[in-house]
C-alpha positions, 0 to 999 in steps of 0.5 A: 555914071550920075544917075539920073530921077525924072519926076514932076511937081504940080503947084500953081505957083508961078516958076521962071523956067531955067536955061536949058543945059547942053547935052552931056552925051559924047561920041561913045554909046556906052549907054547902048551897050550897058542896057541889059535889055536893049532898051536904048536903040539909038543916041536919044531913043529908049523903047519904053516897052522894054525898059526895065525901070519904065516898066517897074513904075509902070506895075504889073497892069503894064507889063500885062498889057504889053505882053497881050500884045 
């Protein structure tokens, strides 16, 4: 498995956008099943508010919030 780190940079230089890449996703749902809190519902679907590593960069803030709900 290659991990994977979203991120953003904010500048005002001008940056050519790359060619998108084609998706890496098989057949399989390995992914679907490895969640460890079913987070991953579907091929291309992750439900934010029970994802652990959303929830970890979002805080405690977060995590309070949803739980009122």
């Amino acid at each position: 498995m290659v991990p994977m780190f979203l991120g953003e940079i904010l500048t005002n230089i001008d940056i050519e956008p790359s060619t998108p890449k084609a998706s890496l996703c098989g057949s399989c749902d390995k992914c679907i099943k490895a969640c460890p809190v079913g987070a991953i519902k579907e091929e291309y679907f992750v439900d934010a508010n029970k994802c652990l590593s959303y929830i970890s960069q979002k805080g405690m803030n977060y995590l309070n919030k949803i739980k009122k709900n």
